[in-house]
N, C-alpha and C positions, 0 to 999 in steps of 0.2 A: 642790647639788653643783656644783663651777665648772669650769668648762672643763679645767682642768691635771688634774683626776680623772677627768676623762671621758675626754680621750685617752689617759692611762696604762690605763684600762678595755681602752678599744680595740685598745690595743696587745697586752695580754696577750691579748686575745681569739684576734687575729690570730696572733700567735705560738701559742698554743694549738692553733690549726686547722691549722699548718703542721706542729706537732709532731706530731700525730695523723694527719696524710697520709704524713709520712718515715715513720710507724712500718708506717703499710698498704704502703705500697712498699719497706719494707728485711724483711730475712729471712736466715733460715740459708740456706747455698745448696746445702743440696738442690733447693730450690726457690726459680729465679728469681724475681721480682718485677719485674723491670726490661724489657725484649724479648725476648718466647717465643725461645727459639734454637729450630732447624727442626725439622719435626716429621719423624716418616718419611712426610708426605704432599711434600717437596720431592723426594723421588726421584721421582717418581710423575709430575711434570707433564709435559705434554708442548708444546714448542715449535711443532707444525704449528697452535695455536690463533693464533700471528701473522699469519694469511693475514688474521683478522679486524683486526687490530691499528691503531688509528689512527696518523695522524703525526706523527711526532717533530718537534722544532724543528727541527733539521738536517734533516730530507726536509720540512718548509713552504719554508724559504729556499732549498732545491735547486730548488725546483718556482717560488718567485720569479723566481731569478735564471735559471732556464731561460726564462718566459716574457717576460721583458725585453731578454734577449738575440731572440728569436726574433721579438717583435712590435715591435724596435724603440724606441729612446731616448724616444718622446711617451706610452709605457707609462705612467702615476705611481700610487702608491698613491692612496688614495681619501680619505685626510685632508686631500690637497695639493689635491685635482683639482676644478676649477670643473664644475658640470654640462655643460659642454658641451667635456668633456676627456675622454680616453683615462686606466681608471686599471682597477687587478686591486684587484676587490672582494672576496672569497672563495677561501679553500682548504679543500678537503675531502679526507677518505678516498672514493676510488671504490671500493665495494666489487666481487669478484667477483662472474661470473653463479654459482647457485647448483651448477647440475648438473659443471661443471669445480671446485667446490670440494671438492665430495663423493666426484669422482674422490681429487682428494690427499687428504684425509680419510681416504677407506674404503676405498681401493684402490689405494694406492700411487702414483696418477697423478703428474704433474708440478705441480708449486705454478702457481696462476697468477701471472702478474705484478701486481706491484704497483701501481698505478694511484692518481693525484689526480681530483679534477674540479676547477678552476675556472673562475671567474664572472669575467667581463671585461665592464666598463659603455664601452661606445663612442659616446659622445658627441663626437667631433671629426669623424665619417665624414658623408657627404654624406646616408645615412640610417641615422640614431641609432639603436643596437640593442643587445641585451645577448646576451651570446654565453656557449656552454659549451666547456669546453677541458677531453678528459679528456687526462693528459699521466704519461709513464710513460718505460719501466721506471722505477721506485725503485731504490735511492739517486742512480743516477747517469742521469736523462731524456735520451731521444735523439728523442722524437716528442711531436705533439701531435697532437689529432683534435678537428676541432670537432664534435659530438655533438647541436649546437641544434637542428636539422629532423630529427634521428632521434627525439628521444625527446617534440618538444611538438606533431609534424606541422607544424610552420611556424615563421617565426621568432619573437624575442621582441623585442616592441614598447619601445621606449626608457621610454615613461612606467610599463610595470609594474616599474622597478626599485628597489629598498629607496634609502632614505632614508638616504643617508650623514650622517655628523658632520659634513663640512663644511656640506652643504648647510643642516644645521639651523643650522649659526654663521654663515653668510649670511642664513637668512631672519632670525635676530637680528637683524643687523647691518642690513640694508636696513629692516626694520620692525622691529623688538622695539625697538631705542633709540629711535626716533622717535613711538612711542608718546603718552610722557608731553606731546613738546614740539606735539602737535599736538593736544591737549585743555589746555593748560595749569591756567586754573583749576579745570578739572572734578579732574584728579589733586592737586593743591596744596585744596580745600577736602573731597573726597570720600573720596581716598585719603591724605590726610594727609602723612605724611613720608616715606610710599610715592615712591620714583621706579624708574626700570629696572633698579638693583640689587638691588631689595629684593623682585624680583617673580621668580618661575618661573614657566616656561613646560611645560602638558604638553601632549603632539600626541595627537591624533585620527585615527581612522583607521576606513574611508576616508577618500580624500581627493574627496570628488564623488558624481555621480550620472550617470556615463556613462563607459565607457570613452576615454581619452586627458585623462580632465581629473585636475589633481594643486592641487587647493585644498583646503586641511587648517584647519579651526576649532584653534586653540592655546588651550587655557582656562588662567586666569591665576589664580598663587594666593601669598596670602606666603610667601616666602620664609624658611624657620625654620631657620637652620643647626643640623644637630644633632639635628634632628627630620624629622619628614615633615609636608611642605608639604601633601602631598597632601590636606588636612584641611585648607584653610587659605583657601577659595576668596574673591577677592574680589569679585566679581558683573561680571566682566568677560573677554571672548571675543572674539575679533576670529579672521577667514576671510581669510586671504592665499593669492593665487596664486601659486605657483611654478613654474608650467607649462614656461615659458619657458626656454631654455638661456642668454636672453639675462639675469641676474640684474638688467641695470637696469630691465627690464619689470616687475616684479612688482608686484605692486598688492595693498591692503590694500582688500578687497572688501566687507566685511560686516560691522561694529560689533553684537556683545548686550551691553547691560547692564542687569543686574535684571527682568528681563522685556522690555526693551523693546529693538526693532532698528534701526541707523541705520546709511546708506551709508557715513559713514566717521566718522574720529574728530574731524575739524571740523564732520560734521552736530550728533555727540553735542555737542561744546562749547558749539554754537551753541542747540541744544534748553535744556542745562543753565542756561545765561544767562537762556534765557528761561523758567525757571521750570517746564518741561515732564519734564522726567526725573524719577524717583523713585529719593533717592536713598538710599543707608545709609554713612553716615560710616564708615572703616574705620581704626584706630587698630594701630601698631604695637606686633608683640606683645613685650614680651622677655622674654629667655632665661630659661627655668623656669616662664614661664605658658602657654606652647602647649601644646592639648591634646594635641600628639600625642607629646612627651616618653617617651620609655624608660624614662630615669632611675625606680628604685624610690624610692617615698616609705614605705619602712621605714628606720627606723633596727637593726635590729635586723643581725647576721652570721649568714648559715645555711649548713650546709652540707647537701648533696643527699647520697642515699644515692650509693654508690658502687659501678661497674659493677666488677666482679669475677673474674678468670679463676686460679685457683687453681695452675695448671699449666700457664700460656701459653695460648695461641691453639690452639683444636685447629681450623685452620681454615689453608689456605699460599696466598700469593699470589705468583705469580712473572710476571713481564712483565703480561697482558694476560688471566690463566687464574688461577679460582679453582680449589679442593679444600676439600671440604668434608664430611666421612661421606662418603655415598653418590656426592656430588654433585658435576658440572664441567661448568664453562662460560669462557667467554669474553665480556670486556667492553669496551666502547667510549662514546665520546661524540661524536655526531655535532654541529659549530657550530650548524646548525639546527636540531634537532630536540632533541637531548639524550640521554641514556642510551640505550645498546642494550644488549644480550647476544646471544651467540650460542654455538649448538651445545652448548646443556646437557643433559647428559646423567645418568642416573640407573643405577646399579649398569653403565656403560657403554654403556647404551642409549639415544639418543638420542631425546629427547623432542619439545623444539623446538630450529627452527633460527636462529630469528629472534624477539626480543621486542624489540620496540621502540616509545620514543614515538614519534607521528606529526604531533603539532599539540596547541595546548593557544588555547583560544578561549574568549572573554568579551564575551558580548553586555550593552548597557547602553540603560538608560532613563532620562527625564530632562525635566523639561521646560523645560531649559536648549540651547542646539546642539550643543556639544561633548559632554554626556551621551547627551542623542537620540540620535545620528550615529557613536557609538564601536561599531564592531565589529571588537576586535581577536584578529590570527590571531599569536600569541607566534613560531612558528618565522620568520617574516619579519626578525623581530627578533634573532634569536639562542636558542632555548633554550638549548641548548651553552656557546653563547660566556658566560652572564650566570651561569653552574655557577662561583662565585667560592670562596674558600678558606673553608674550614669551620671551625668555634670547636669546639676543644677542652673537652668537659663540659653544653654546649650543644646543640650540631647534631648530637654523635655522642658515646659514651664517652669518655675519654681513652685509654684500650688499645686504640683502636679501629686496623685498618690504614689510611693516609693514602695516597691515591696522586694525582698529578700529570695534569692534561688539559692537552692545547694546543691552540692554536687560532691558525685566522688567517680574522677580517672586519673589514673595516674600519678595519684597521690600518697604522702605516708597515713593522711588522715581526710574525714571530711572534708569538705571549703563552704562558706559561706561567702555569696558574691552578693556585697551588700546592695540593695538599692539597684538590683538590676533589672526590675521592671517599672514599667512607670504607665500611669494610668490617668489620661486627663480627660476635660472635655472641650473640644476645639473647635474654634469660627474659622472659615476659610475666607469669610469677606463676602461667601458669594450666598448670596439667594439659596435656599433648598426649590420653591418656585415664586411666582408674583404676578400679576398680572395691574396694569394701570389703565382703564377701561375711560376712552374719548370719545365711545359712539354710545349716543341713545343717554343711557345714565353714565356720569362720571366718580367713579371711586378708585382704589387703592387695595390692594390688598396682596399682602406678602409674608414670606416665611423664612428669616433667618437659618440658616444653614448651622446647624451644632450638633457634631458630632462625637461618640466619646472614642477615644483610641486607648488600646492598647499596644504596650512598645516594647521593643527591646533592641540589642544593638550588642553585635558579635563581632569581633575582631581575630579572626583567625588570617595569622600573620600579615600583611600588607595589607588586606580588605576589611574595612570593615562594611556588616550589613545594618542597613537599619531594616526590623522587621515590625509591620505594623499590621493590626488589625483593625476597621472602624466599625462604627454602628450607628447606623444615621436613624430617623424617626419615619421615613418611609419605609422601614421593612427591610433596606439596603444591609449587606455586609460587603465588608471591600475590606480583599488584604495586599498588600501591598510592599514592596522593597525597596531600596534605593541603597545605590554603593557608592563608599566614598572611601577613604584611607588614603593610600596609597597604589601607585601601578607597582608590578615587579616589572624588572628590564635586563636587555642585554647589550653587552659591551656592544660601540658600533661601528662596525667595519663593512666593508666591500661592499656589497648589495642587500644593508639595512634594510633601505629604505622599500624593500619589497616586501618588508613584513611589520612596517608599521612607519614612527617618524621618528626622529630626530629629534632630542627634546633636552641634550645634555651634549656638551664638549664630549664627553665618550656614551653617552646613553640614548640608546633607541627604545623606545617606547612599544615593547611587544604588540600583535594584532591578539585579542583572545576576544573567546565567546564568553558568555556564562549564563548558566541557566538553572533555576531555582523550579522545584518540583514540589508541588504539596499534593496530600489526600482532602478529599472532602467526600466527607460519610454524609449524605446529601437526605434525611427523614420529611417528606415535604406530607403533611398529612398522613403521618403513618409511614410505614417502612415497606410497602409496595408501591413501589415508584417503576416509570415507564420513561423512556429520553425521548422525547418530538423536537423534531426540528421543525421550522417554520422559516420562509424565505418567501423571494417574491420572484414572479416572472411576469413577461409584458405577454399580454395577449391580442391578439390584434381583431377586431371588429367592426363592421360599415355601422356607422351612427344610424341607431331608429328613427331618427327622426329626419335624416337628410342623405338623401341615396348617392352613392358613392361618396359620402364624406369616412374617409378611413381617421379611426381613434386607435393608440396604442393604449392600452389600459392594463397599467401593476395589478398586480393578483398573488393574491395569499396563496403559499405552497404547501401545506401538510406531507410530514412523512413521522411514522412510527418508527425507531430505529427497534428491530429485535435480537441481534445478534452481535456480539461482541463485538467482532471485527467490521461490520456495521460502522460502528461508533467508536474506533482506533483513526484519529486523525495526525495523519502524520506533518511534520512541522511546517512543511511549506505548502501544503495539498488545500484546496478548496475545501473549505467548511461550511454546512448551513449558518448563515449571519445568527440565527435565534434557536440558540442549544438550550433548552430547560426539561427540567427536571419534573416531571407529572405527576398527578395520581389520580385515581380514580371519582375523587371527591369533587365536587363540583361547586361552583358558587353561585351567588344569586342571579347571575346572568347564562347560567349551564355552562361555565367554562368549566375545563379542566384547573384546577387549583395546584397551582403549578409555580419552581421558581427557574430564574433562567442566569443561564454562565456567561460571562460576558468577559473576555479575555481583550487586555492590551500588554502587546507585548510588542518587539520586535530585531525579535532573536535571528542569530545567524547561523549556517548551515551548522548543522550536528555533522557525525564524522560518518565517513562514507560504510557502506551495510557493510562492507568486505574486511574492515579493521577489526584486527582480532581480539580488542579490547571495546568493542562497540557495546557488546551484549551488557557488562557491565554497569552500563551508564545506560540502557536503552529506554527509561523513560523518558529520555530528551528526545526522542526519535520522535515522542508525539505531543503535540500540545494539547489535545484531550483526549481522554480515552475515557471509556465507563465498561467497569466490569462488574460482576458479581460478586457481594463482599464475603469475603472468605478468612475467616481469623488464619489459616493459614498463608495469607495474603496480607498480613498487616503491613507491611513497607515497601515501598518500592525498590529500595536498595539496603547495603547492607555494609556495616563497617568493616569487611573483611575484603571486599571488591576492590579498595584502592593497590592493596599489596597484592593483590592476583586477579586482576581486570580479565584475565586468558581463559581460566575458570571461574565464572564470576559465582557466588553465594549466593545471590538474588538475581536472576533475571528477570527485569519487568515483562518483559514481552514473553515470557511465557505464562503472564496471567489472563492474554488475549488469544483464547482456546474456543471461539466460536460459540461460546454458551449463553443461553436464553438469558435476554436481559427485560423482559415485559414484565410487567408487574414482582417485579424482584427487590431485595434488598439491595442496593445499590452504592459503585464511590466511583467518584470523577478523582480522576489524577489528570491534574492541568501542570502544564509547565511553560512560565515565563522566561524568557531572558533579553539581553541583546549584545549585539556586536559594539566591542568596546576598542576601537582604533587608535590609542594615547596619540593625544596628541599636545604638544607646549602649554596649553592651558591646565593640563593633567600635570604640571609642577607649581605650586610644591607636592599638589595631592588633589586625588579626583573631589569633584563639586558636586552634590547633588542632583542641582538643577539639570533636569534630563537625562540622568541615570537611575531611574524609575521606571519599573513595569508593576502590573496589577493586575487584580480578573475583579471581579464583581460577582455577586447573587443576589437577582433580584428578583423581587415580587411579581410573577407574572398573571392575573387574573386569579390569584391566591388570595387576596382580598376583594372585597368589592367597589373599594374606592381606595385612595392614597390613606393610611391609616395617618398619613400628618396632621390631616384635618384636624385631629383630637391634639392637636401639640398646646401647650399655654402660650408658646414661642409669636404665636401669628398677630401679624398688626392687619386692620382694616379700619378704614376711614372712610368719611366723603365731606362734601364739604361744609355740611352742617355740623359735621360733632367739633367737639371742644380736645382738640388738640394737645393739648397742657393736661386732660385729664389723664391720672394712671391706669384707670380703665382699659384707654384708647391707646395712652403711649407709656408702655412701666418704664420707657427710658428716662421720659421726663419725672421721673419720682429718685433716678439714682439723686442729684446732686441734695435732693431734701431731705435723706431717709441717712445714706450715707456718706459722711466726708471723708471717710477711706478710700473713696471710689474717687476715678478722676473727675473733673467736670464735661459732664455730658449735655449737649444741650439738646433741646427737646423740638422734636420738628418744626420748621419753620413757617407753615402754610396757615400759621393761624390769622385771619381776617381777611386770606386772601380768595378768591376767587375760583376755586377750582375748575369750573367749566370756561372761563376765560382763559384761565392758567392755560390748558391743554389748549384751546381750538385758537 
């Protein structure tokens, strides 16, 4: 067959797939096929859910140009500004305090004001410091308040501040280019046609081993445009200081390559010459042999099933506030941290007030420096910020709702990250319940699984996260993560294979953990809530009825947790199986009306209590903990912790101080994660499938029965009804109603038998 047949193939093919997609999206128009028009859940929203609402472009720039005017013409953004300059790093949403929220909320009260916080890096002041500005009213700022010594008890130290863009294009520039010409032969015989274009640079983090020190290992890897480098390492590391505001101080401190360490990159040359280094010739790769290429090597066209809503979206989004069945909440994206919700509420009842990420961390091993030495805390970074636009059929349905986040770090101006959330409603295939009844009477009766999710999806360098939250019609919420991108790697030499596998001609596939932190501000009837654990044990007793016949008999465990440290479970420690969340209220059977946490995870050791950089990261010490919510407790970490993990900003575990947790305002900090060991299948880039963790909250005698019952979703039969009716089966009504829709056919049981059927 010659090429000129092949692509006429192609073409029809193509045209074929296009023909068959118009026909799923055109239709009679009784039924759209195009954007649901509004359901009667648009009347229904209510706009007081803006008090949660993050900032528009237009209130980031109001909140600029107020703090430029007010601090002064030496103000610059942070792309412009030398480290030893005056520059506004960050804008955020300051949210309100909670108890003045709940006034507007639930009682009519007064909205509070609208509030920013930002990050101001003051490096030109006689002592270097990083400052907080919370600055308000919205839309139109008349004050600022610096907030620094209220919320960290003292100020904050110049060296814990994030790592702007320039500064990485400086330490390039002062050492990255200079690289090559201060090993000459060693890169010209070692690295081949390798020079300082052809090479990436990734950072490490921390930077040191002692508060105030800012020296960062950069591990060096080909360059693959098009692909991920990240898999590409060439056996070379080098430890630059950048302590200094003075940029012509900095110093290229510490040379690895292949195993082996030398003070600089003239010792390495001079070693090389003489025959001392071990070395591995590294040849450039091109385009289409890297392993970590995307690109499919099918030739074949396919197309995916297709996500489907027959009768629009039964689901409405307006500003900032979903609707959904039962369900409403409010959502946001915080620049550091990432997804929140707030104030979801269930048949009007208020659930939670608060779900949010709080940090997302990955520990790494290596016995390379830049692997060893990696413990990265993502919100420092941006979770938020890196939530980039989502692919249509890929990252979410195509009918899915698309909405817009903004952000400002480390920018000359706002950004808008188009289309970086996404909002659908999902069938899993599987049953929500059913039951098919062959004793006594025979009937059918079951309940499609449809859930809505909200999503988003962060790509902070090599990882990306998906972050979802769902909302099922039982009362369920379930949030959930899954990692995919890429792994980072180290060059692979000597005794690799004890810190992870083999996964490239030179790339060993690091061992790391990671572990994802969220708050949940947990209102289960009210905001005096109690934690019960509930578990089972065997008891053992002679049967009533037959003397010496011994029964082991499970039995319900009751415990009231009161005390903080009570309810601190540390990550590998025996937990009660059923954690929920109480109140006082009771339902129609005298239970406690109560919802309950239900964690899968299967995370690997956190790092040992004696590492001097533990405190930092110490919510991963526990997989749950409940403390008393305390606005000066709003996070469990803090974006200052990555640059100085030694005196950390936030320590979690000093919010578990013994204090009464019975009938209190309450937040569970759960943390997921798990051991991620690369392995061959992690090339080109990790898969989802089984790089998922999740917790749950669910309904635990909070209602009186499964509130699905009320769903319209539910089929029941038996075997006298008419089958083919829409009544009975609204499936069998798609292929009549609409030919947008695929064909559906409508259950098969019609004239058959049903009690012969089963028995």
């Amino acid at each position: 067959m010659n090429l000129k047949i092949i692509l006429i193939l192609l073409a029809l093919a193509l045209a074929t797939i296009l023909a068959l997609v118009c026909v799923l999206l055109s239709g009679p128009k009784t039924i759209a096929c195009g954007p649901a028009p509004k359901s009667d859940l648009w009347a229904k929203h209510d706009d007081r859910s803006l008090v949660f609402s993050d900032l528009s472009l237009a209130e980031l720039s109001q909140v600029m140009g107020y703090l430029q005017r007010s601090l002064g013409p030496d103000l610059l953004d942070c792309t412009k500004a030398d480290p030893g300059e005056n520059c506004l790093y960050s804008i955020d949403r300051q949210l309100p305090k909670k108890d003045q929220t709940l006034r507007f909320l639930d009682s009519g009260g007064q909205a509070p004001a609208r509030e920013a916080l930002a990050v101001v890096f003051f490096g030109q002041q006689l002592m270097p410091n990083v400052t907080e500005f919370i600055v308000g009213p919205l839309p139109n700022p008349t004050y600022l308040r610096d907030v620094t010594l209220e919320k960290y008890k003292g100020g904050l130290p110049y060296h814990r501040r994030q790592v702007t863009s320039k500064e990485y294009s400086l330490v390039y520039k002062s050492i990255g280019q200079k690289v090559d010409d201060m090993a000459p032969l060693f890169f010209k015989e070692v690295l081949g046609v390798l020079n300082d274009t052809d090479l990436a640079g990734l950072t490490t983090a921390p930077r040191g081993f002692e508060s105030g020190d800012r020296s960062t290992w950069f591990v060096l890897f080909q360059d693959t445009p098009g692909s991920g480098y990240f898999i590409h390492p060439v056996g070379l590391e080098v430890l630059v200081n950048h302590k200094s505001l003075n940029t012509s101080e900095w110093t290229l401190d510490k040379v690895f390559y292949n195993g082996q360490y030398f003070n600089s990159m003239e010792e390495l040359e001079t070693q090389y010459k003489a025959g001392k280094v071990k070395s591995v010739k590294i040849t450039k790769l091109p385009p289409g042999e890297e392993i970590g290429s995307l690109i499919t090597r099918s030739k074949m066209m396919t197309a995916v099933p297709f996500h489907f809503e027959p009768k629009g979206a039964r689901y409405s989004v307006k500003n900032n506030q979903v609707l959904f069945q039962s369900w409403r909440f409010a959502f946001g994206v915080s620049v550091s941290s990432g997804m929140r919700l707030f104030d979801i509420r269930f048949n009007g009842e208020r659930i939670v007030y608060e779900l949010s990420v709080q940090d997302a961390i990955s520990l790494y091993g290596s016995n390379a420096p830049g692997g060893m030495m990696t413990r990265y805390m993502d919100s420092t970074f941006g979770i938020g910020r890196f939530a980039y636009q989502l692919v249509k059929g890929v990252d979410c349905p195509y009918l899915a709702t698309y909405v817009d986040s903004h952000y400002f770090m480390d920018e000359a101006k706002p950004v808008a990250n188009l289309n970086s959330i996404c909002i659908f409603e999902h069938n899993p295939a599987l049953p929500l319940r059913r039951h098919y009844s062959n004793y006594y009477s025979h009937y059918f009766g079951g309940l499609p699984n449809s859930a809505l999710v909200i999503r988003t999806i962060t790509t902070v360098g090599n990882y990306d996260y998906i972050f979802d939250f769902l909302f099922y019609p039982s009362g369920t919420i379930e949030s959930r993560v899954h990692a995919t991108g890429y792994i980072t790697s180290s060059f692979y030499f000597a005794d690799g294979n004890d810190y992870g596998n083999r996964v490239g001609e030179h790339t060993l596939g690091t061992i790391h953990n990671h572990f994802i932190n969220y708050k949940v501000d947990l209102d289960v009837a009210g905001t005096a809530n109690h934690l019960v654990a509930h578990d089972m044990e065997y008891e053992t007793l002679e049967a009533p009825w037959r003397k010496g016949g011994t029964i082991h008999r499970p039995k319900l465990t009751r415990k009231v947790l009161k005390k903080e440290n009570e309810a601190a479970f540390e990550l590998h420690s025996k937990m009660p199986r059923n954690m929920h969340f109480a109140s006082k209220n009771t339902n129609k059977w005298g239970h406690e009306r109560s919802y309950r946490i239900q964690i899968v995870s299967f995370a690997g050791d956190f790092l040992p209590r004696d590492s001097s950089m533990e405190g930092s990261m110490s919510f991963a010490r526990y997989k749950l903990a409940v403390t008393q919510r305390k606005e000066e407790e709003s996070q469990s970490s803090s974006v200052y912790n990555q640059n100085d993990p030694w005196t950390p900003s936030v320590n979690f575990s000093n919010f578990i101080n013994d204090e009464d947790i019975e009938d209190k305002d309450l937040v569970a900090w759960i943390t997921t994660g798990f051991l991620h060991i690369p392995h061959s299948e992690d090339i080109p880039n990790t898969v989802t499938a089984g790089n998922g963790v999740s917790f749950l909250l669910r309904p635990y005698n909070y209602f009186t029965e499964d509130p699905s019952v009320n769903s319209g979703d539910a089929v029941y039969f038996t075997k006298d009804m008419d089958l083919t009716s829409c009544t009975v089966n609204p499936l069998a009504c798609l292929s009549k109603t609409a030919s947008c829709a695929p064909s559906i056919p409508p259950f098969n049981y019609t004239g058959l038998d049903i009690e012969q059927l089963i028995l």
